[in-house]
C-alpha positions as CSV (number, residue, x, y, z in Angstrom):
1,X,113.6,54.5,111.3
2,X,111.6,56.1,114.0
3,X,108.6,56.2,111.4
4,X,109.1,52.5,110.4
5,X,109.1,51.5,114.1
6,X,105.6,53.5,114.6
7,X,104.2,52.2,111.7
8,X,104.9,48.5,112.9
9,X,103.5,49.7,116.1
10,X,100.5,50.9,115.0
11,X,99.7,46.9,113.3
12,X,100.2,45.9,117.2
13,X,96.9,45.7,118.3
14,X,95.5,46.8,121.9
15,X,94.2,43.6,122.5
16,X,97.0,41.7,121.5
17,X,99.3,43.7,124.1
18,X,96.1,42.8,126.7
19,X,96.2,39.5,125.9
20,X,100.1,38.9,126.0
21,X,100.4,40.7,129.4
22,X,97.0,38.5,130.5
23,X,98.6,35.3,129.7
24,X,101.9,36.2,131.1
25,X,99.9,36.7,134.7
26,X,98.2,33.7,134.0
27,X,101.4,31.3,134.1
28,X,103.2,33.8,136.9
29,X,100.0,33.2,139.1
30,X,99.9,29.0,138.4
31,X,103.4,29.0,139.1
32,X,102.6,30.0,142.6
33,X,99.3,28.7,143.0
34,X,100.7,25.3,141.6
35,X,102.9,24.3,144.9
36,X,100.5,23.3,147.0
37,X,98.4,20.8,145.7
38,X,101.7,19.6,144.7
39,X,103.4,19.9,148.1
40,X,102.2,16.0,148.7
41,X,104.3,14.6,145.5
42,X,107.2,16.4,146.4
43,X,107.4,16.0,150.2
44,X,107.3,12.0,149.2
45,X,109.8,12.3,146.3
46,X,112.9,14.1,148.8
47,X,111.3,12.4,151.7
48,X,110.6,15.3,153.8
49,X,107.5,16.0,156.5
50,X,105.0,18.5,154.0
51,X,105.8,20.9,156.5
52,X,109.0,21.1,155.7
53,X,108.3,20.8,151.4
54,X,106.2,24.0,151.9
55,X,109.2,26.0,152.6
56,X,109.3,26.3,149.1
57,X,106.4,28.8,149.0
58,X,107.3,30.5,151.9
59,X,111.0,31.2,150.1
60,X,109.1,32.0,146.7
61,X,106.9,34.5,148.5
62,X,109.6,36.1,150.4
63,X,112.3,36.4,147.7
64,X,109.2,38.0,145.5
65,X,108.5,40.3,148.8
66,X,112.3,41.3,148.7
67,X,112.9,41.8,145.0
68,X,110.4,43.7,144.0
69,X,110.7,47.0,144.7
70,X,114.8,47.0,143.5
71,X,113.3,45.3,139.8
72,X,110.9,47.9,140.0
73,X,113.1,50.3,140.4
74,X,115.4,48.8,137.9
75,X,112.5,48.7,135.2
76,X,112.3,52.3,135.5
77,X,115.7,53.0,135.3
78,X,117.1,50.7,132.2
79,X,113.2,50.2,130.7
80,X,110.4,47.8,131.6
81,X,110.3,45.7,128.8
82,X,114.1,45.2,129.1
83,X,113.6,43.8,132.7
84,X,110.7,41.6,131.5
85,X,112.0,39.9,129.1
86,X,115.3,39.3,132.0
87,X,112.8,38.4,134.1
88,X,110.8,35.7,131.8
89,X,114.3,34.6,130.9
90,X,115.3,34.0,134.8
91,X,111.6,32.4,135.6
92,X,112.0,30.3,133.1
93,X,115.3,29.3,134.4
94,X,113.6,28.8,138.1
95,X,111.2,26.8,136.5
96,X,113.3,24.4,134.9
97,X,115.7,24.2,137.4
98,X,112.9,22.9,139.8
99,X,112.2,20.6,137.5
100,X,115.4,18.7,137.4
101,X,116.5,19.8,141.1
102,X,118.5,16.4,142.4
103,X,117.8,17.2,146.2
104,X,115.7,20.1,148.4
105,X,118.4,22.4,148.7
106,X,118.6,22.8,145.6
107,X,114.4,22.7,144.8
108,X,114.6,25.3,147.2
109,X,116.7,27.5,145.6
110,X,115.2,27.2,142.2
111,X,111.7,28.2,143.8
112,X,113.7,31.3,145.1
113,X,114.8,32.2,141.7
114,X,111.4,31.8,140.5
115,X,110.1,34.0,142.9
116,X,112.2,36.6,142.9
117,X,112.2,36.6,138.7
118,X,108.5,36.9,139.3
119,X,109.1,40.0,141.3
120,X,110.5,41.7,137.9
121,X,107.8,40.0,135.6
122,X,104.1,41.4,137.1
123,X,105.2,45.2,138.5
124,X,106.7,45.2,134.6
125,X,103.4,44.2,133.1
126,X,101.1,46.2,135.0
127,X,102.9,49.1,134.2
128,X,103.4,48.5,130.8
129,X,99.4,47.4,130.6
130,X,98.5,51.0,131.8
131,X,101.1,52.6,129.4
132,X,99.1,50.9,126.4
133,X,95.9,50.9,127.7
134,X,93.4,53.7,126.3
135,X,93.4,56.7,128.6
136,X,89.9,56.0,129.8
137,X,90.1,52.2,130.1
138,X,93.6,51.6,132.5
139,X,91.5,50.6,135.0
140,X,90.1,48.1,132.9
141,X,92.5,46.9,131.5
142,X,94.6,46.5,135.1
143,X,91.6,44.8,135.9
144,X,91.5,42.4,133.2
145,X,95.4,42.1,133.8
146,X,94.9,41.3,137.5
147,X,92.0,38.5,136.6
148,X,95.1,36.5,135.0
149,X,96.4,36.1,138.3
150,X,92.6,35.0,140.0
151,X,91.9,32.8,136.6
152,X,95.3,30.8,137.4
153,X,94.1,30.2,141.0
154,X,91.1,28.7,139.7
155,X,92.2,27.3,136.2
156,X,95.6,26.7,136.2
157,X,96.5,25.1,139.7
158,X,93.9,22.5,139.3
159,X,95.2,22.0,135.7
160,X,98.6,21.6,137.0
161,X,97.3,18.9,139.5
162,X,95.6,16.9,136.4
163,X,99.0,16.9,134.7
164,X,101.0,15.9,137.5
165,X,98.8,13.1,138.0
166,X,99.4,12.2,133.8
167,X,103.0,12.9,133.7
168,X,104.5,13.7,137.6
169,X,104.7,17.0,138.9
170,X,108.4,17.6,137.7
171,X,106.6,17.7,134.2
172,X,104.4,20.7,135.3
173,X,107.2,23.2,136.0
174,X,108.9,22.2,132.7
175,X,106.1,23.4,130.9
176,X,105.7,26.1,132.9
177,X,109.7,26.9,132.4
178,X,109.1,25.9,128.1
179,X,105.5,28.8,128.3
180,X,107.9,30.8,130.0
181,X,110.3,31.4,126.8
182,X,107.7,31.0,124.6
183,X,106.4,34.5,126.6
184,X,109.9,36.2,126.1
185,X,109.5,36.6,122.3
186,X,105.7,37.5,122.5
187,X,106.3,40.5,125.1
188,X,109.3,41.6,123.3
189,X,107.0,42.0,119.9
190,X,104.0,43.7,121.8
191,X,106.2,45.7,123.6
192,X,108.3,47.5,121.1
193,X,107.5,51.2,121.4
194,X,109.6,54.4,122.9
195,X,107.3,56.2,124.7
196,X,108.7,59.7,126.3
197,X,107.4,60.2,130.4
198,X,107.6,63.9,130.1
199,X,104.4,63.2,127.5
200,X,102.3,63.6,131.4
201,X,101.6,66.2,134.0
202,X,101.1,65.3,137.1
203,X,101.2,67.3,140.5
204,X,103.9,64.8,141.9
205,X,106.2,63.1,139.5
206,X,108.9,62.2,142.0
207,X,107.6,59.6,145.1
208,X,108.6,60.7,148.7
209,X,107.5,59.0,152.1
210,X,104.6,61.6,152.4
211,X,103.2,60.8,149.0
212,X,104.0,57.3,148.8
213,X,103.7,55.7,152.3
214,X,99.7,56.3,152.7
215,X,98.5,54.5,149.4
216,X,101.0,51.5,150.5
217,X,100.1,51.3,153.6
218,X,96.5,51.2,152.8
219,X,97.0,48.0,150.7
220,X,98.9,46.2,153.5
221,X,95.6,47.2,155.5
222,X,93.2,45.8,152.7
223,X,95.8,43.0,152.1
224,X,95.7,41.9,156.1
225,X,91.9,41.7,156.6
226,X,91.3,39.7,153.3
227,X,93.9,36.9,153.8
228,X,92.9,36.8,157.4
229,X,89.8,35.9,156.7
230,X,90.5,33.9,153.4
231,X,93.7,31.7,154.7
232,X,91.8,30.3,157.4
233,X,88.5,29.9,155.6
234,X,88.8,26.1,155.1
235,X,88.6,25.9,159.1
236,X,86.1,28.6,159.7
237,X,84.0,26.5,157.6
238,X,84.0,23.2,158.7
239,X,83.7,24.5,162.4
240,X,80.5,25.8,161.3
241,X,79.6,22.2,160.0
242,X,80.4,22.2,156.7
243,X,81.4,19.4,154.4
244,X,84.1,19.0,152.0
245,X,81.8,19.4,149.1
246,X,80.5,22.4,150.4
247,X,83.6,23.8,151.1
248,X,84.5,23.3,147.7
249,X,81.8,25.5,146.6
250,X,81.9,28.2,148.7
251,X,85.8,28.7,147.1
252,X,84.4,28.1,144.2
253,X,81.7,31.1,144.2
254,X,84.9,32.6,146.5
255,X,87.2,32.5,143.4
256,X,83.8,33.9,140.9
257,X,83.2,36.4,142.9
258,X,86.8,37.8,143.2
259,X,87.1,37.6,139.1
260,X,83.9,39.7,138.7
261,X,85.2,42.0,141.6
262,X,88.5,42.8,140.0
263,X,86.8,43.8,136.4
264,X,83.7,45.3,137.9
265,X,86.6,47.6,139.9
266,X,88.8,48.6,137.3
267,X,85.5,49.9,135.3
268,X,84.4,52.0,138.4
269,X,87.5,53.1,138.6
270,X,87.7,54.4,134.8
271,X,84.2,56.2,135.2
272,X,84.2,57.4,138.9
273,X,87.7,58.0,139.9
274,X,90.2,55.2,141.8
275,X,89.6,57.3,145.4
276,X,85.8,56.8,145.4
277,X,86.0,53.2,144.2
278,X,88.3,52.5,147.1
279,X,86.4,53.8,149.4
280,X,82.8,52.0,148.0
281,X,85.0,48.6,148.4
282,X,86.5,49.3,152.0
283,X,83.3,50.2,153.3
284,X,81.4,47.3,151.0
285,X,84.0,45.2,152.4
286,X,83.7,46.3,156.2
287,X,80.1,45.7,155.9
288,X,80.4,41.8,154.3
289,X,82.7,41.1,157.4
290,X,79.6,42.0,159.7
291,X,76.9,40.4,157.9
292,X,78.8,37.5,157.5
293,X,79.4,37.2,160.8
294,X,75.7,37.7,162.2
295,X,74.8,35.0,159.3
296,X,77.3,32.4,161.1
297,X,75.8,33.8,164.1
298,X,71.8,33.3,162.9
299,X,73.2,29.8,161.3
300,X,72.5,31.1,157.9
301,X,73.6,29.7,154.7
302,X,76.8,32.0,154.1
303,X,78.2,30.2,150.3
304,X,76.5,33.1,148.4
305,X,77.9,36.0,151.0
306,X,81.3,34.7,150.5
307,X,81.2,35.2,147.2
308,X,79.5,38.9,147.8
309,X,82.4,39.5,150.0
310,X,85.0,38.5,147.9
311,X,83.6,40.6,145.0
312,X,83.7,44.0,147.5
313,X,87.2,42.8,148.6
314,X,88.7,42.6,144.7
315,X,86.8,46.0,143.8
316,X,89.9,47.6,145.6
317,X,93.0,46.5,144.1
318,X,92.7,47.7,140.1
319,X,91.5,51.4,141.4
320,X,94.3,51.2,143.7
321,X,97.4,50.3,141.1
322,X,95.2,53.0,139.5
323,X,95.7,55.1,141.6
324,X,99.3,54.9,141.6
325,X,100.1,53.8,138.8
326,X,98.8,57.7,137.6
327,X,100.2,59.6,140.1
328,X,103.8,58.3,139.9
329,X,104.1,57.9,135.6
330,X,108.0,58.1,135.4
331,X,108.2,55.8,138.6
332,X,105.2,53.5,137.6
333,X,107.2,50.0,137.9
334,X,108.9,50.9,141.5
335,X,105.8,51.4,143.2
336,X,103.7,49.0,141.6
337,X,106.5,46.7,142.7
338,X,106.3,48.2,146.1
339,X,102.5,48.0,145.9
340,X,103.2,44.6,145.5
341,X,105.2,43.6,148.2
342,X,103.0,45.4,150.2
343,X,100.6,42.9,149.4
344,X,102.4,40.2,150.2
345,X,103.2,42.0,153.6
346,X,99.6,41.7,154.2
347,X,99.2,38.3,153.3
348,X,102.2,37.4,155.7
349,X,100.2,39.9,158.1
350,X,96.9,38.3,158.2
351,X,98.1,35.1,158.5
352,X,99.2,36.3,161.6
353,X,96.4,38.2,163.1
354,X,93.6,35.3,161.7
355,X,95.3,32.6,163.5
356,X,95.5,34.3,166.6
357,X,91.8,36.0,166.2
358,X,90.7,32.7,165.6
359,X,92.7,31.2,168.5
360,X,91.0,33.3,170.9
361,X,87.2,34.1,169.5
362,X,86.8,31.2,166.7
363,X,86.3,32.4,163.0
364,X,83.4,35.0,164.0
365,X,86.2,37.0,166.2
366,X,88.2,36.4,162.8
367,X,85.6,38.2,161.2
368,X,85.1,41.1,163.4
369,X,88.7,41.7,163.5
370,X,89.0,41.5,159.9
371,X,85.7,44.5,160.0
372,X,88.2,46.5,162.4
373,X,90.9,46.5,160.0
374,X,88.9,47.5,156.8
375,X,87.0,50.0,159.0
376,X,90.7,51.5,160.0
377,X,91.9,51.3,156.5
378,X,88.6,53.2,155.0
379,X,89.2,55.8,158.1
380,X,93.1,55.8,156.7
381,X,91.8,56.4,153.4
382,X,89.7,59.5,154.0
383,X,92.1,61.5,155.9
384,X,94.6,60.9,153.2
385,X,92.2,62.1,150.3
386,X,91.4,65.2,152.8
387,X,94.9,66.0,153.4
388,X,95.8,65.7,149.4
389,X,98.0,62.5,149.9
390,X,96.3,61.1,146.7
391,X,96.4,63.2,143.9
392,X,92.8,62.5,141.5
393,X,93.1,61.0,138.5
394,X,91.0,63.2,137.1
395,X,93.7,65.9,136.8
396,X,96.1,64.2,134.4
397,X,96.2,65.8,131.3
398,X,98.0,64.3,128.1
399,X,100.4,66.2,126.2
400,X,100.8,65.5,122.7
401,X,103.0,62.1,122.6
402,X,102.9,59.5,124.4
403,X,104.0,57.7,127.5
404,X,105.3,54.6,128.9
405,X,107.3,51.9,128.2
406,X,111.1,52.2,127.9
C-alpha cells in the first residue's frame, strides 16, 4: 500500500503542488483585498456610514491575527493537509455565508469566519510548499507562493470590482465561496504523501521564547515600517501634489515592484542564505526610506523609487519564512502561523505610528520614522545572528526520507 501511495506520488508533479498552493493564496488574498473597493456597495445595501461597513476587515484581520497560531499549532499536531482542507471547507462556508447574510450582524460574522478559516489555510500552505519544494529552491518556491497573495492585490481585487459591477458584489463572494471547494479536492490530491520529521537535523527542533521571539519580532519591526509608509501613501501623495492618475501609477509600479521583490528574495535566499538576504533588504530598505524622503524633499519625481522601495521591502519576507520555516521542521505550521500574525501585528502597528508621524511632521517625518524602525530592526537582526538566535540554513542536512506534510 505504502508503495502504491509513493508511486501515485511520484505522478504528482512539483509544479502542480506550486501551482495548487499558488492559486489557493491567490483566492485567500482577493478574499481580503476584495472588501474595500466593495465597502461602498455594501455600506448602501445594510444602510450603514462606510465607516461602520469596514468593520468587516478590521474583524477578518483580527480573527486571522487570533487564530493563527492555535491552527498552526493544530496543523502540526493532527497534520497540515488535514487542517487545510478544514480550513478551505470553513472559508468556503464564510464566503457563502457573506453572500446570503440578511443583515450586518450577521455579514459581520461571516467575514470573521472567513478570516479566521484563512488563518488555518496560508500557515498550512507555506509549510507544506517548503516540505515539497526541492531542497535548494524553498526559498523560491515561498516566494512564488507569497506572489499569490501580491498578484490577488493587483489582479483579483480589481477583478472582483468588475464583477460586482456585472452581477452585485454578493455574487463575488459566492464564487469565491464555489473556488473555495473547488480548492478542497485539488489540495487534498497534491497533498497526499506521509512524510516522517525526524527525516531532518537541525540544532533546535523544539521553539522556546529565546529561539523563537527574535525572528518574530523582527517581522513585526519590518511589518510596522512598511504599512506605515504604504497605508498612508495615498495622502502622502497627493500632499505632494499628485493627481489621481498618478497615484494610480505609483501603486501600480508599487504593486510590480513588490511581486519582483518577493521572487527576487526567495532566490537570494536559496543561493546566499535567508540571514544575509535579510539583512541586504533591511538595510536596502532603510536606505529607500531616506532617499525617498530627500527626493520629496528636492521635489523629485518619486513613482520609480516607490517601486525600488517596495522591491527592497518584499526581499525580506520569503528569506524570513525561510528562515523559520528550517529551523523549526516538526513545528513548521505554528510558527509560520505566528510569523503571520506577527505580520498583521505590524500592520495594525504601523497604522498606528504613520498616522501619528504624519500628524506631527507630514509624510517625510513618516518616512524618517519608517528609516528609524528598519534601521532598529537591521541592528535587531545582527545581534541575534551574533548571539546564535538564528540557526543558518546552511547546516541542515537531509537524512535519507523525507519530510513534511502529515
Amino acid at each position: 500500500m505504502r508503495i502504491g501511495k509513493w508511486m501515485s506520488q511520484r505522478r504528482i508533479s512539483r509544479s502542480s503542488k506550486l501551482s495548487v498552493g499558488w492559486f489557493t493564496l491567490f483566492i485567500v488574498g482577493s478574499d481580503l483585498f476584495v472588501v474595500s473597493p466593495l465597502l461602498p456597495s455594501i455600506a448602501v445595501d445594510y444602510r450603514v456610514a462606510p465607516a461602520t461597513a469596514g468593520l468587516s476587515v478590521t474583524l477578518f484581520a483580527v480573527t486571522y491575527m487570533l487564530s493563527a497560531p492555535l491552527l498552526g499549532h493544530l496543523a502540526d499536531r493532527v497534520g497540515r493537509r488535514s487542517v487545510l482542507a478544514c480550513a478551505l471547507c470553513a472559508f468556503a462556508a464564510g464566503n457563502l455565508a457573506t453572500a446570503v447574510a440578511a443583515d450586518f450582524t450577521w455579514l459581520l460574522a461571516a467575514r470573521s469566519l472567513s478570516g479566521a478559516a484563512a488563518a488555518g489555510i496560508s500557515p498550512s500552505v507555506y509549510a507544506l510548499i517548503t516540505a515539497g519544494a526541492p531542497s535548494d529552491r524553498r526559498g523560491t518556491w515561498l516566494a512564488i507562493a507569497v506572489s499569490g497573495l501580491m498578484v490577488s492585490l493587483s489582479l483579483g481585487a480589481p477583478l472582483g470590482l468588475l464583477a460586482a459591477t456585472a452581477f452585485g458584489w454578493r455574487a463575488v463572494f459566492a464564487g469565491l465561496g464555489i473556488l473555495s471547494l473547488v480548492l478542497i479536492s485539488a489540495n487534498l490530491r497534491v497533498w497526499c504523501e506521509v512524510h516522517q520529521v525526524r527525516g531532518w537535523l537541525v540544532t533546535t527542533n523544539r521553539p522556546t521564547a529565546v529561539s523563537a521571539v527574535p525572528p518574530l519580532f523582527l517581522t513585526v519591526v519590518w511589518s510596522t515600517a512598511v504599512y506605515g509608509v504604504y497605508t498612508y501613501l495615498g495622502e502622502g501623495l497627493t500632499a505632494s501634489g499628485y493627481s489621481a492618475a498618478e497615484i494610480a501609477e505609483v501603486i501600480l509600479l508599487y504593486g510590480g515592484g513588490a511581486i519582483s521583490g518577493a521572487l527576487v528574495g526567495g532566490r537570494m535566499a536559496d543561493h546566499y542564505g535567508a540571514r544575509l538576504t535579510i539583512a541586504v533588504a533591511l538595510a536596502a530598505l532603510s536606505f529607500g526610506f531616506l532617499l525617498l524622503r530627500l527626493a520629496i524633499y528636492a521635489g523629485m519625481p518619486i513613482g520609480y523609487l516607490f517601486g525600488i522601495l517596495s522591491f527592497a521591502a518584499q526581499l525580506f519576507f520569503p528569506a524570513q519564512q525561510l528562515r523559520i520555516a528550517s529551523k523549526f521542521p516538526a513545528h513548521r505550521a505554528t510558527l509560520l502561523a505566528w510569523n503571520n500574525s506577527a505580520l498583521f501585528m505590524g500592520i495594525f502597528l504601523g497604522s498606528l505610528v504613520g498616522g501619528a508621524a504624519i500628524s506631527l511632521g507630514g509624510f517625510g517625518a513618516n518616512l524618517m520614522v519608517s528609516a528609524a524602525i528598519v534601521s532598529a530592526g537591521w541592528v535587531i537582526h545582527r545581534i541575534a545572528a551574533l548571539h546564535g538566535a538564528y540557526t543558518s540554513v546552511t547546516r541542515l542536512r537531509r537524512r535519507p526520507g523525507t519530510e513534511g506534510a502529515r
